[in-house]
ROSE-4610 file (N, C-alpha, C; in Angstrom, 1 decimal, always signed):
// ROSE-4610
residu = [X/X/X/X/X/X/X/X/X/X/X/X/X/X/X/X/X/X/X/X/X/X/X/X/X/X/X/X/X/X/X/X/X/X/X/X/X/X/X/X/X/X/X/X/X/X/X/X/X/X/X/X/X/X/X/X/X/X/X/X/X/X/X/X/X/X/X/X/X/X/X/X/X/X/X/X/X/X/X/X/X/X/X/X/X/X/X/X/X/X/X/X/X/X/X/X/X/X/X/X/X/X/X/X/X/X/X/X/X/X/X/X/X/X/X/X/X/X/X/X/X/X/X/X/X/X/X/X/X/X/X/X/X/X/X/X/X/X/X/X/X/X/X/X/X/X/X/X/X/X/X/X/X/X/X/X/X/X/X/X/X/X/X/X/X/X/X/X/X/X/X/X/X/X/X/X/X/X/X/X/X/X/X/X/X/X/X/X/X/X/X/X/X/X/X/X/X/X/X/X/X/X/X/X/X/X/X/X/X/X/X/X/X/X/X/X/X/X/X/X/X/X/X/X/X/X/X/X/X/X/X/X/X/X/X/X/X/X/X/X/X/X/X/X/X/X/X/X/X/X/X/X/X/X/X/X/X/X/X/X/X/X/X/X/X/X/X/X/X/X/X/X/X/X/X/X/X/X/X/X/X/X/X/X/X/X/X/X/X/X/X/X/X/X/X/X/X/X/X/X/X/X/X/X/X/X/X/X/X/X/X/X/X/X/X/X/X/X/X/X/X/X/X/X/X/X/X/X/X/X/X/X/X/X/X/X/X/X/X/X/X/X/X/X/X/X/X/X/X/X/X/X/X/X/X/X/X/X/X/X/X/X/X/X/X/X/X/X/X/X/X/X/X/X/X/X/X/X/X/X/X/X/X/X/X/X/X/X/X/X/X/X/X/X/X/X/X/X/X/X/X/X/X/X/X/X/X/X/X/X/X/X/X/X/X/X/X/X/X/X/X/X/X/X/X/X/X/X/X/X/X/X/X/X/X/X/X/X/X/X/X/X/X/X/X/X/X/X/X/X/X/X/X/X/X/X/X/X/X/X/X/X/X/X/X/X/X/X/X/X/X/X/X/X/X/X/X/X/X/X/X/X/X/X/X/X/X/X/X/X/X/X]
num = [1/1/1/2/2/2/3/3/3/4/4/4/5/5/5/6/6/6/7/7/7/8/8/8/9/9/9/10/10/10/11/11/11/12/12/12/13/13/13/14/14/14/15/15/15/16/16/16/17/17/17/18/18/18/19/19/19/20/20/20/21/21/21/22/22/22/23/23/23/24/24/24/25/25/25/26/26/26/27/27/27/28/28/28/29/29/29/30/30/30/31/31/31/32/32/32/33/33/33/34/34/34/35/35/35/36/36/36/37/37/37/38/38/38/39/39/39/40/40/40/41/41/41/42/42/42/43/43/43/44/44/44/45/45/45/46/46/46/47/47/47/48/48/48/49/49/49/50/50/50/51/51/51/52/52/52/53/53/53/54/54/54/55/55/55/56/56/56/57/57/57/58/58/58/59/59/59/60/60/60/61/61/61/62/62/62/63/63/63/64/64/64/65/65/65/66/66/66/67/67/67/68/68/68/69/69/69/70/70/70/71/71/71/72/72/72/73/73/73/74/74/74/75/75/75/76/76/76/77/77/77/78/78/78/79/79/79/80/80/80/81/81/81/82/82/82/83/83/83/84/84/84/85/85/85/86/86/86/87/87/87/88/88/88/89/89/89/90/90/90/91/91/91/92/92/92/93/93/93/94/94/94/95/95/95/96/96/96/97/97/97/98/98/98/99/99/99/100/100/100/101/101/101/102/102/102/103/103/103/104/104/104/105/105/105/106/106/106/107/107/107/108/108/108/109/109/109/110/110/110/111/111/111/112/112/112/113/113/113/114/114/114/115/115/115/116/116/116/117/117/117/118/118/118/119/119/119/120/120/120/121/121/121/122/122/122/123/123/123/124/124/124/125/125/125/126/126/126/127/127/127/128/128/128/129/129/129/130/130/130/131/131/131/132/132/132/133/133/133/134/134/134/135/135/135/136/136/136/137/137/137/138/138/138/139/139/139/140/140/140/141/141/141/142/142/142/143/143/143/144/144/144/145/145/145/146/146/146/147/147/147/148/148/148/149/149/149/150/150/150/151/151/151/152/152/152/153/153/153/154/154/154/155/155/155/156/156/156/157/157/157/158/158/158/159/159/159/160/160/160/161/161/161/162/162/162/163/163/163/164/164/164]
x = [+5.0/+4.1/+3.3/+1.7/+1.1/+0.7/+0.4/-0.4/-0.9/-1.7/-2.9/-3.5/-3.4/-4.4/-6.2/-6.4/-8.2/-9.1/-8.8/-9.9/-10.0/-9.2/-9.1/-10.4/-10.7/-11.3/-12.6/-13.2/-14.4/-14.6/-13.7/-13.3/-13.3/-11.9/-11.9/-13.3/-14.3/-15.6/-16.0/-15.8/-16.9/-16.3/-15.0/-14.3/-14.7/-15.0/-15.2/-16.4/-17.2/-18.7/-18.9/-18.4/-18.9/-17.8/-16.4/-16.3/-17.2/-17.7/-18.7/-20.0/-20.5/-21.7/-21.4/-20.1/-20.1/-19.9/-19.2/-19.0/-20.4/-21.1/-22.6/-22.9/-23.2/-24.3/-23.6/-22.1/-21.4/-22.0/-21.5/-21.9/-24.0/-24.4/-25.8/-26.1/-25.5/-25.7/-24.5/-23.8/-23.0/-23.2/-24.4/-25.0/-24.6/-24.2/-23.6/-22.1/-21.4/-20.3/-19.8/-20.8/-21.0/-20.1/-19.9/-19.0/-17.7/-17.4/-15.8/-15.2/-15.8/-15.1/-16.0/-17.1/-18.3/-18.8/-18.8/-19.6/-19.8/-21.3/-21.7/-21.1/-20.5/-19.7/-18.1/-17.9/-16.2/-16.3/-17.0/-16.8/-17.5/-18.3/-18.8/-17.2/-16.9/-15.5/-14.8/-14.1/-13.0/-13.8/-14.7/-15.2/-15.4/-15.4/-15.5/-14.0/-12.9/-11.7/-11.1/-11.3/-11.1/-11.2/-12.6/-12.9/-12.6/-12.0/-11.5/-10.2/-9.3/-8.0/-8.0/-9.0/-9.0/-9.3/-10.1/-10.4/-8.8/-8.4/-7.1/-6.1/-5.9/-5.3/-5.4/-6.4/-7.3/-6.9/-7.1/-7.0/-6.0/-4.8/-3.3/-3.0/-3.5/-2.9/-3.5/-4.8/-5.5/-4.8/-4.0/-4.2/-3.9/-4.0/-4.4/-2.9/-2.4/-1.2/-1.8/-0.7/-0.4/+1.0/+1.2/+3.0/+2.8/+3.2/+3.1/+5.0/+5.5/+6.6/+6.7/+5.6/+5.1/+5.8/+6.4/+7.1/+8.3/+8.7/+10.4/+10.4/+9.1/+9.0/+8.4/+8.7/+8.0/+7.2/+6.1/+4.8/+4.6/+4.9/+4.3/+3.6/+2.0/+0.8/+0.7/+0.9/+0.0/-1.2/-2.6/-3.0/-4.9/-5.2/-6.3/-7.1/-7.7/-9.0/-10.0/-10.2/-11.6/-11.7/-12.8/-13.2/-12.2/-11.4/-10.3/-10.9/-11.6/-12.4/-12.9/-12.8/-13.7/-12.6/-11.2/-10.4/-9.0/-7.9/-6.6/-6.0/-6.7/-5.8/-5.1/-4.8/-3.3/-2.6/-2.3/-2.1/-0.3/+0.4/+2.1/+2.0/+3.0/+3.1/+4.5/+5.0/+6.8/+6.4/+7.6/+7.2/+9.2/+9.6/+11.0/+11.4/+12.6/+12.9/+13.3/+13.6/+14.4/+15.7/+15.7/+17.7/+18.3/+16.9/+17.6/+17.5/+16.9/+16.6/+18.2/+18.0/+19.4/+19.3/+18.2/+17.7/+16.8/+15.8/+14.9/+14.5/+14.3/+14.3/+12.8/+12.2/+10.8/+10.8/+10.5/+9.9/+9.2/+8.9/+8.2/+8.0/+7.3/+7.1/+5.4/+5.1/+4.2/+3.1/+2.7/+1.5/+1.1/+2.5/+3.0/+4.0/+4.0/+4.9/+5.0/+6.4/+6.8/+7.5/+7.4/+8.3/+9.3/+10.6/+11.5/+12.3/+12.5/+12.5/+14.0/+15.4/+15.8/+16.6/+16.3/+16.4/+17.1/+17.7/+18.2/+17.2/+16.9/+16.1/+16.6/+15.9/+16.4/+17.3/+17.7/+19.1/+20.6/+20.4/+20.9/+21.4/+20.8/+20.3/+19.8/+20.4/+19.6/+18.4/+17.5/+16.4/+15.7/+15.0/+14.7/+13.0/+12.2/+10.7/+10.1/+9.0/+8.6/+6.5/+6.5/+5.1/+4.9/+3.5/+3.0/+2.3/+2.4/+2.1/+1.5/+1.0/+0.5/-0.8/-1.5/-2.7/-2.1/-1.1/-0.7/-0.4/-1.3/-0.8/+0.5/+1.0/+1.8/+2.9/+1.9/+2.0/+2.3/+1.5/+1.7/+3.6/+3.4/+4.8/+6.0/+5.8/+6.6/+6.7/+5.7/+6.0/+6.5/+6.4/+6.9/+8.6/+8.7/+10.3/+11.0/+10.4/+10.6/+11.5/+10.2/+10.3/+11.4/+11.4/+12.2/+14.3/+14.0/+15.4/+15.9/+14.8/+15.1/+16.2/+15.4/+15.4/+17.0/+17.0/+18.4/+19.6/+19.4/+20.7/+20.5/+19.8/+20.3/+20.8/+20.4/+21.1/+22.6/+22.7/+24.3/+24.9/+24.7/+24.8/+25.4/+23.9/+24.6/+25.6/+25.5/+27.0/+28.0/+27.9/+29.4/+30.0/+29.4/+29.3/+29.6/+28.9/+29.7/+31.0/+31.3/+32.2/+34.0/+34.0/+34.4/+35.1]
y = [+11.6/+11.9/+10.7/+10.8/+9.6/+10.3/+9.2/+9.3/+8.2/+8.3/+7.2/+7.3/+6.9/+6.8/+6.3/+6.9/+6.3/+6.8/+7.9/+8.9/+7.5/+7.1/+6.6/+5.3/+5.0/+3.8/+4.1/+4.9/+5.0/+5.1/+5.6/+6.0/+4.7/+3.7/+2.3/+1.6/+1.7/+1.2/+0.8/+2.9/+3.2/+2.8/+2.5/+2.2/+0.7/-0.1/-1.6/-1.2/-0.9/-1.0/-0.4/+0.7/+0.9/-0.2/-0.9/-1.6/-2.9/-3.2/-4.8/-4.0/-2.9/-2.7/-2.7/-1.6/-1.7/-3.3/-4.4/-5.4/-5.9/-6.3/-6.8/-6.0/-4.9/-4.2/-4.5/-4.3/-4.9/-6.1/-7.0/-8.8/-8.7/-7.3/-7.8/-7.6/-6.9/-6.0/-6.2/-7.6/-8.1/-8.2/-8.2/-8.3/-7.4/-6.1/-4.9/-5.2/-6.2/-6.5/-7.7/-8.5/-9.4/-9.7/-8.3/-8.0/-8.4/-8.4/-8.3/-9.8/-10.5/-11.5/-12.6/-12.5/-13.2/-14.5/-14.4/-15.3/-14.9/-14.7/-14.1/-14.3/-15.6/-16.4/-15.6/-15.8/-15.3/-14.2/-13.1/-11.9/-11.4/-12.4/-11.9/-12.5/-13.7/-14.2/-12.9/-12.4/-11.3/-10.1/-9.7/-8.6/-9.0/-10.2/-10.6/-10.5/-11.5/-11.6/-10.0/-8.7/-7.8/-7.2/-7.3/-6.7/-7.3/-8.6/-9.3/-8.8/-8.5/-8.0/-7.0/-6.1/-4.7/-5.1/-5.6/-6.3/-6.1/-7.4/-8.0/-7.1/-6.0/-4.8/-4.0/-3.8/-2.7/-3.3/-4.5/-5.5/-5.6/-5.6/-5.7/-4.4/-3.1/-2.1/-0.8/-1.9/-0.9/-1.3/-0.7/-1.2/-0.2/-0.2/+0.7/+1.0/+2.3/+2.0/+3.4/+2.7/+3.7/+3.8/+5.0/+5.4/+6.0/+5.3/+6.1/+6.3/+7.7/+7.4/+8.1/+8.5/+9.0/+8.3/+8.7/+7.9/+7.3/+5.9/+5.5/+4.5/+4.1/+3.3/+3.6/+3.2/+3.6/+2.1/+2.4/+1.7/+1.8/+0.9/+0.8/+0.1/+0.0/-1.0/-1.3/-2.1/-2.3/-3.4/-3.0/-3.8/-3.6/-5.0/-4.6/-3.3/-3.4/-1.8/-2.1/-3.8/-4.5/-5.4/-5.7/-6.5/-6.3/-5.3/-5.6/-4.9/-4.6/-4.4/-5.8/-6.9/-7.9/-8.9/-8.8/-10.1/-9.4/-9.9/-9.4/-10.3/-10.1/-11.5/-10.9/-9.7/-9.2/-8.0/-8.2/-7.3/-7.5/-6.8/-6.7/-5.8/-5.4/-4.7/-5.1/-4.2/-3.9/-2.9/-3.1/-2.1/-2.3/-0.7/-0.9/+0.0/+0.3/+1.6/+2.7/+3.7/+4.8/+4.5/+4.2/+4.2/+2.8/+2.0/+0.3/+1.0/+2.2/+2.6/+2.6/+1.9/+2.3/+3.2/+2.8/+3.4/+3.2/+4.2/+3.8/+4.1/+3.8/+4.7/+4.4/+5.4/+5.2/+5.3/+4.3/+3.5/+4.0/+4.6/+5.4/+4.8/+3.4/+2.8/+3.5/+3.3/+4.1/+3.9/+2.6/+2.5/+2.1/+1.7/+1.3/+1.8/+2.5/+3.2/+2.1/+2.0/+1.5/+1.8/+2.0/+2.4/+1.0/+1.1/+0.4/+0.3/+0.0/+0.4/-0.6/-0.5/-1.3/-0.7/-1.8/-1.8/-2.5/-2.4/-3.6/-4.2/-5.6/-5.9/-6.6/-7.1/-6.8/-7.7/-8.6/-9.6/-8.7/-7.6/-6.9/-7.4/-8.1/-8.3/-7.6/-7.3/-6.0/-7.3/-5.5/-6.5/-5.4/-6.1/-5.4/-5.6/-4.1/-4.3/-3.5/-3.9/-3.6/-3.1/-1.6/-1.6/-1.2/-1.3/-0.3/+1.4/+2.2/+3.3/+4.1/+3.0/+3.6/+4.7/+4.2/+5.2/+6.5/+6.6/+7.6/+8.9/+10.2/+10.9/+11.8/+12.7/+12.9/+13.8/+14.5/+15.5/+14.6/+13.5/+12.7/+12.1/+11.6/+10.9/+11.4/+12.8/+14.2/+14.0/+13.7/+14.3/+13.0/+11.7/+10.2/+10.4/+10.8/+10.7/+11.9/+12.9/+14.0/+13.4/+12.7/+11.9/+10.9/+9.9/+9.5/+9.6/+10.7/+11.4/+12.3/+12.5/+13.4/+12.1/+10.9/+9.9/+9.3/+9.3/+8.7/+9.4/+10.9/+11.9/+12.1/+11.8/+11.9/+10.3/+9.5/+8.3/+7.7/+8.9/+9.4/+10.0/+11.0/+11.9/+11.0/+10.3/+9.6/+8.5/+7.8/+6.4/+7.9/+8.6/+9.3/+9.7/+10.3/+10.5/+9.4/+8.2/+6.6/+6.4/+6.9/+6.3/+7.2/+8.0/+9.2/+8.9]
z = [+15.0/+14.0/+13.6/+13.5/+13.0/+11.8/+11.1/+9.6/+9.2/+8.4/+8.1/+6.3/+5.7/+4.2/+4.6/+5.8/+6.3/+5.1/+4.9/+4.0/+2.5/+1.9/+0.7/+0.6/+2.1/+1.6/+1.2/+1.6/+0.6/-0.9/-1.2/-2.5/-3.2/-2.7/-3.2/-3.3/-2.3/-2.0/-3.8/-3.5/-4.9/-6.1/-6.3/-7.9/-7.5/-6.5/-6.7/-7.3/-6.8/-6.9/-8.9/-8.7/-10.7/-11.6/-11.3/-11.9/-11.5/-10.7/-10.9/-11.5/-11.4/-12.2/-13.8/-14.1/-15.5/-15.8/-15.2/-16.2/-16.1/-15.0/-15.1/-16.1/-16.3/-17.6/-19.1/-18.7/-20.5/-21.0/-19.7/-19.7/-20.5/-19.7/-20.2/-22.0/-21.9/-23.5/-24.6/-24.3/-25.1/-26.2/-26.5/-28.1/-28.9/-28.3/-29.0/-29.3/-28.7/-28.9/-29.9/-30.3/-31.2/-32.5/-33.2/-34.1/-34.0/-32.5/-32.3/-32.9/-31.6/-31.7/-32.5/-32.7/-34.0/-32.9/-31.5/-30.8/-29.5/-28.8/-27.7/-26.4/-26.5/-25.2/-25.1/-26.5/-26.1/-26.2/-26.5/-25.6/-24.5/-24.2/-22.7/-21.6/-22.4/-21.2/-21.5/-22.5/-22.7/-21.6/-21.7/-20.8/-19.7/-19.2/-18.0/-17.3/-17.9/-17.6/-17.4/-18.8/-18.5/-17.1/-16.8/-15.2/-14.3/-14.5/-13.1/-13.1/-14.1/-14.3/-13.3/-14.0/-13.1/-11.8/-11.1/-9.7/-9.2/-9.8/-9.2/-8.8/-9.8/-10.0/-8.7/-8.7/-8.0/-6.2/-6.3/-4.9/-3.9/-5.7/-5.0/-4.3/-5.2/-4.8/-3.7/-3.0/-2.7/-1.1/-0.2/+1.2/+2.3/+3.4/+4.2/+5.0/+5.1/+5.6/+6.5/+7.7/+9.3/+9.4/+9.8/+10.4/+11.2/+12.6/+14.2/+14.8/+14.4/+15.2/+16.5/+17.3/+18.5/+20.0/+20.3/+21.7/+21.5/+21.7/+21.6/+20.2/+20.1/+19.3/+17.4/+16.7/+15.3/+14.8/+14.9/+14.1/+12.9/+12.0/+10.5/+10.4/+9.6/+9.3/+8.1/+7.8/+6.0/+6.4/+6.0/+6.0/+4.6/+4.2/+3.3/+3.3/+3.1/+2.9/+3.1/+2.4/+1.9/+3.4/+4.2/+5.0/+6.3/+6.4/+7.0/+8.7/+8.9/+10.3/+10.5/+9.9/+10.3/+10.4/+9.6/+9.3/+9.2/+9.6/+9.3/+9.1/+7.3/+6.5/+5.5/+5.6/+5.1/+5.9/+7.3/+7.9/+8.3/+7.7/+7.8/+8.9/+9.9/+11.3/+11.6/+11.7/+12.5/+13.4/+14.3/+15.4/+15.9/+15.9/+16.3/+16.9/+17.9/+18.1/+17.2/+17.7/+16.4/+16.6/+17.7/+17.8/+16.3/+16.4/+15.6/+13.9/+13.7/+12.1/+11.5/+10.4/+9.5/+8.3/+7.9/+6.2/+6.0/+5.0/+4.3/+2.6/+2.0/+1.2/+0.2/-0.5/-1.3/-2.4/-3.1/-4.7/-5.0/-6.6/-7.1/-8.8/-8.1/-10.0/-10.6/-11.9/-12.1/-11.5/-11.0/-10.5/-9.1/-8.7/-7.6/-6.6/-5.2/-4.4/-3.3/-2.8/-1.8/-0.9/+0.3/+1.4/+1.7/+2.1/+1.8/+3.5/+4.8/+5.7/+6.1/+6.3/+7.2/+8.8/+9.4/+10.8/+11.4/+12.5/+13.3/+14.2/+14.2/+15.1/+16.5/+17.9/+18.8/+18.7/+18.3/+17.8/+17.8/+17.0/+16.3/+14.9/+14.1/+12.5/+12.2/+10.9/+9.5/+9.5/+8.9/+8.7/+7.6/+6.7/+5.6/+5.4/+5.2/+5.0/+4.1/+3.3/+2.9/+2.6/+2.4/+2.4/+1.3/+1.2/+0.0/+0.3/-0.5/+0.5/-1.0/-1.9/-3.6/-3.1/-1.9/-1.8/-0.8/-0.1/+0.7/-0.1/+0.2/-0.4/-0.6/-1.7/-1.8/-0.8/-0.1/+1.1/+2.3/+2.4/+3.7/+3.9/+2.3/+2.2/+2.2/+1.9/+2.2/+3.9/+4.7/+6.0/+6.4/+5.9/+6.6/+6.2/+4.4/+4.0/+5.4/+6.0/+6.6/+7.9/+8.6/+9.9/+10.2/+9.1/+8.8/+8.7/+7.5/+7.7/+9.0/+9.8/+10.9/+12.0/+12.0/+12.9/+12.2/+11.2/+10.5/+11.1/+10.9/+11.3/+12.3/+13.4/+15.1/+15.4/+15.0/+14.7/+14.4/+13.3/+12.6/+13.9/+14.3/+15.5/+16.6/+17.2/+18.7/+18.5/+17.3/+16.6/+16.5/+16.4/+15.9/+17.9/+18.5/+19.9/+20.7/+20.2/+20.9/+20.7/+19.4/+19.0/+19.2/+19.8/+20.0/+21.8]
């Protein structure tokens, strides 16, 4: 099964783009905000800082994930949204069999989701990973938790048949 969160990056494009326009236009018309703090500087910083928060926010949680478990091997990608055709300066990539899967399990904090993956790697050491999968929709993650548990219990299956 492959799956991908592709569709979302436009979307992200556009929430970058109206949060740097609203703060430029706040930043211009600060004058209407004057009351708050009683000097033009410290609330242009506070409305500035505010939209970088959201930036930052928006930065950490925006990133592009792939799940390829098609053939012997399973493919997970995390990687940026932003410039990421040009640079792979946050690109995470495991790549393992199905036989080495031990568990996975998926995080569900409010603003943030994580796929949680461990495996044996070719050493044979646990090995523990993590992605973010906050933009993957709900339906997709349904068919990755799916894939997943399918790959666990023939797993269970062939260790019990070894061991026998």
């Amino acid at each position: 099964m492959r799956t991908n969160n592709s569709k979302v990056k436009n979307v992200i494009i556009s929430v970058y783009f109206i949060l740097i326009l609203t703060a430029i236009t706040t930043a211009t018309f600060s004058s209407f905000f004057k009351d708050i703090t009683g000097s033009p500087f410290l609330t242009v910083g506070i409305i500035i800082s505010f939209f970088l928060f959201l930036l930052v926010i928006l930065y950490w949680i925006a990133r592009y994930f792939e799940y390829d478990s098609d053939g012997l091997n399973i493919v997970i990608t995390n990687r940026g949204l932003l410039l990421a055709d040009y640079f792979n300066y946050r690109e995470h990539q495991i790549e393992f069999e199905k036989e080495n899967l031990i568990s996975f399990k998926i995080n569900n904090y409010i603003l943030y989701k994580t796929l949680v993956v461990n495996f044996k790697n070719s050493r044979g050491s646990k090995r523990r990973e993590v992605f973010n999968i906050t933009l993957v929709s709900k339906k997709k993650r349904k068919y990755i938790k799916q894939s997943l548990s399918k790959m666990i219990k023939y797993n269970r299956k062939l260790k019990l048949e070894i061991n026998e």
